[in-house]
C-alpha positions in Angstrom: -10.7 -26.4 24.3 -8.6 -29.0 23.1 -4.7 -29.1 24.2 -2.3 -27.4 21.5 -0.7 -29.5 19.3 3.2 -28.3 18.9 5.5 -28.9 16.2 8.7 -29.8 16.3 10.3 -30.6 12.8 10.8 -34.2 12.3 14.5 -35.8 12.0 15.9 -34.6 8.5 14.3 -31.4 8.0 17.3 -29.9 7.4 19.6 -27.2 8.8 17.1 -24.3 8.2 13.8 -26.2 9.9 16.2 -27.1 12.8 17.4 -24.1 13.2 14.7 -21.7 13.1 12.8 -24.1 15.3 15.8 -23.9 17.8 15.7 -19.9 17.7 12.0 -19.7 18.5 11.9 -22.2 21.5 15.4 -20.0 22.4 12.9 -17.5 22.8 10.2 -19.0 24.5 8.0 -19.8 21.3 6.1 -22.8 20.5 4.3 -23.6 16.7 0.5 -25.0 17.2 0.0 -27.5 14.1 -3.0 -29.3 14.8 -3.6 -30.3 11.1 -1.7 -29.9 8.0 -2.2 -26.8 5.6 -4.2 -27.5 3.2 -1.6 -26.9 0.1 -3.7 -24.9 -1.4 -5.9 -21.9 0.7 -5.6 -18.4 1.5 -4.2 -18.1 5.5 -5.7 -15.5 7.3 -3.3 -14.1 9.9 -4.6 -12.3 13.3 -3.6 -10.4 15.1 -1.2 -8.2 13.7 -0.4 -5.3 16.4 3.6 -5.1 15.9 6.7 -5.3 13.4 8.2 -8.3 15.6 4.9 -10.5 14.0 7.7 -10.5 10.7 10.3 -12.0 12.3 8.7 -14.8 14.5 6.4 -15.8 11.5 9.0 -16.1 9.2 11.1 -18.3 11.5 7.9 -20.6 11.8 7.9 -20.7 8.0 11.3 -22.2 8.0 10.5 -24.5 10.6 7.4 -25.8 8.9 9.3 -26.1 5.9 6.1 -24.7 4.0 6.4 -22.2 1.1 3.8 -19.3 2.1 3.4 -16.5 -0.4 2.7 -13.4 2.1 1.2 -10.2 1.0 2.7 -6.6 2.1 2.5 -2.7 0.8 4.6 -1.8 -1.9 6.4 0.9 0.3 7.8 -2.3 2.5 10.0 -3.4 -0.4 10.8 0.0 -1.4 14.2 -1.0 0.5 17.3 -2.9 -0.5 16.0 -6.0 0.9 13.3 -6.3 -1.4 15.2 -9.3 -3.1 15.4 -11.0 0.1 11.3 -10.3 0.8 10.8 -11.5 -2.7 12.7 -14.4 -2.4 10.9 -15.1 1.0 7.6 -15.1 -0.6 6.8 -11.5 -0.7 4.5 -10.1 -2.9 3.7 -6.4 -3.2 0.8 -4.8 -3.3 -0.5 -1.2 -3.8 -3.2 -0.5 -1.7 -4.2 3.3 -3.1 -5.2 1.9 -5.8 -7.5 -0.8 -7.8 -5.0 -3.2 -9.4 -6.8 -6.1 -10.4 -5.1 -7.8 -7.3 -7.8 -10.2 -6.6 -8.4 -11.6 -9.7 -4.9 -11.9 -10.4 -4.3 -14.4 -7.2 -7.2 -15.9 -8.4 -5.5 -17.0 -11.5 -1.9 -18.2 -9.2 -4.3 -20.4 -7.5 -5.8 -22.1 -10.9 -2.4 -22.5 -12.6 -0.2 -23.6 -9.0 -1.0 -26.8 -7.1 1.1 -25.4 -4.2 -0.3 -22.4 -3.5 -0.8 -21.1 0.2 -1.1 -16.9 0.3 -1.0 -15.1 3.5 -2.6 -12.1 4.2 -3.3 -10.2 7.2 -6.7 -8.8 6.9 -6.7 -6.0 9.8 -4.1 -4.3 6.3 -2.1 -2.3 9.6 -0.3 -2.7 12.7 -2.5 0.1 14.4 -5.9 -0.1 15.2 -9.1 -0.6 12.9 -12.5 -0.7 13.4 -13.2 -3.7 10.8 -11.3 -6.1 8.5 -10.2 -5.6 4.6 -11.9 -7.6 2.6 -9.8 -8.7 -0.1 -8.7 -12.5 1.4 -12.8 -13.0 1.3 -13.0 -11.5 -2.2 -9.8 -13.8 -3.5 -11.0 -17.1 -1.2 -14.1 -17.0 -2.6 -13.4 -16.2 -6.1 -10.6 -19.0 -6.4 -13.5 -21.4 -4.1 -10.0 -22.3 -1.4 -10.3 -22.6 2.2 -9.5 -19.9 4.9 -6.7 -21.1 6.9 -6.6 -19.4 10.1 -2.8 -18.2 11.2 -2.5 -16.4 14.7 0.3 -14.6 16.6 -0.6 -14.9 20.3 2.0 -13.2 22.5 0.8 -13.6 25.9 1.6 -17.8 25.4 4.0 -17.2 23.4 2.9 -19.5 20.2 2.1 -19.0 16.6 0.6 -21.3 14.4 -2.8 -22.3 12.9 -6.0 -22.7 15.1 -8.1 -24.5 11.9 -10.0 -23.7 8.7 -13.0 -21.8 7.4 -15.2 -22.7 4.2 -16.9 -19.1 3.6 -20.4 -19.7 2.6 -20.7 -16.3 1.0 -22.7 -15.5 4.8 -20.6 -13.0 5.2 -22.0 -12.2 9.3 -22.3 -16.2 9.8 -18.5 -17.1 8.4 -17.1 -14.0 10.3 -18.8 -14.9 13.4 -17.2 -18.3 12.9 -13.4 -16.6 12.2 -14.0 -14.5 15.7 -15.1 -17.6 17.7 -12.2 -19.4 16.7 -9.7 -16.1 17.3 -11.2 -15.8 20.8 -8.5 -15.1 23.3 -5.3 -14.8 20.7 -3.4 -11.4 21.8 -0.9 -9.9 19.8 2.1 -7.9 21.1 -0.3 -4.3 21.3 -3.5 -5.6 22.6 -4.7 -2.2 22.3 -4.3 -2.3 18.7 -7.0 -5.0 17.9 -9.9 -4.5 16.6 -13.1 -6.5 16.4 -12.9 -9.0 13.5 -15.6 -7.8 11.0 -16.0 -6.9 7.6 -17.6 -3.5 6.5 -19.9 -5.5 4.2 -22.9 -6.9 5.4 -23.4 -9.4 2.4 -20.7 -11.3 0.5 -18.4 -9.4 -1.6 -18.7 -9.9 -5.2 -16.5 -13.0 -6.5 
């Protein structure tokens, strides 16, 4: 395995970069970057085992100076910081039902030339026995890359390991994703599950 490639925000990144950057190294955190984000893809993040995964990742955000758009339940802005989680990229999304969510991001991606949307696929903090399938229903339907986010707490780093191009193979691009996860461990190990979809073909587009 190759070494990690760590960012550090170049000279006039402004206050924000500088200081978020500052905060996490306070803390003992490093950013992987070994490539730029593509600007437009839909970043997978894994794993996600604790509320502290908010916190660190947004402080990378600010460091990296990248605009994500980041996907959460509707009950998480039912709170009087849901301006704050808008303004941070936040968009709500009700899970107990069918809202056309999909196709919806699938449109933001034709009509925005900046468009990065984060999701976290495991949908909880506890533990599941397979992945939602939604950021391979909207990745394939908008034809974008998988960017592959991680949270790894035993070395202390978050960033981005690489990309995926789904093939619509659903065990051969998810065998891929694992392989490239291998060894990441969030805050709960306990909590992870194996990285699998409940679909054994493609979902439809």
């Amino acid at each position: 395995m190759a070494p990690a490639t760590f960012f550090r925000p170049p000279p006039g990144s402004g206050a924000l970069a500088s200081v978020a950057w500052r905060v996490l190294r306070l803390v003992g955190w490093q950013i992987v970057l070994p490539e730029p984000v593509p600007l437009k893809c839909v970043v997978i993040v894994y794993p996600h085992t604790s509320n502290w995964d908010f916190p660190i990742g947004l402080l990378a955000q600010w460091a990296l100076r990248i605009r994500f758009r980041w996907v959460g339940k509707d009950t998480m802005f039912d709170t009087p910081l849901r301006p704050l989680y808008l303004r941070w990229g936040g968009i709500p999304v009700n899970r107990r039902e069918r809202t056309g969510f999909a196709d919806a991001m699938r449109e933001a991606f034709l009509h925005h030339d900046d468009f990065r949307l984060v999701i976290a696929p495991e949908a909880t903090r506890g533990y599941v026995d397979h992945w939602k399938s939604g950021f391979y229903h909207i990745a394939r339907a908008a034809g974008m890359p998988v960017a592959l986010a991680f949270i790894d707490f035993a070395r202390r780093e978050i960033g981005f390991i690489g990309r995926v191009d789904l093939t619509g193979d659903v065990a051969a691009d998810m065998a891929r994703i694992a392989d490239l996860y291998q060894g990441k461990t969030g805050k709960n190990p306990e909590q992870q599950g194996p990285i699998r979809l409940r679909e054994a073909r493609a979902p439809d587009a």
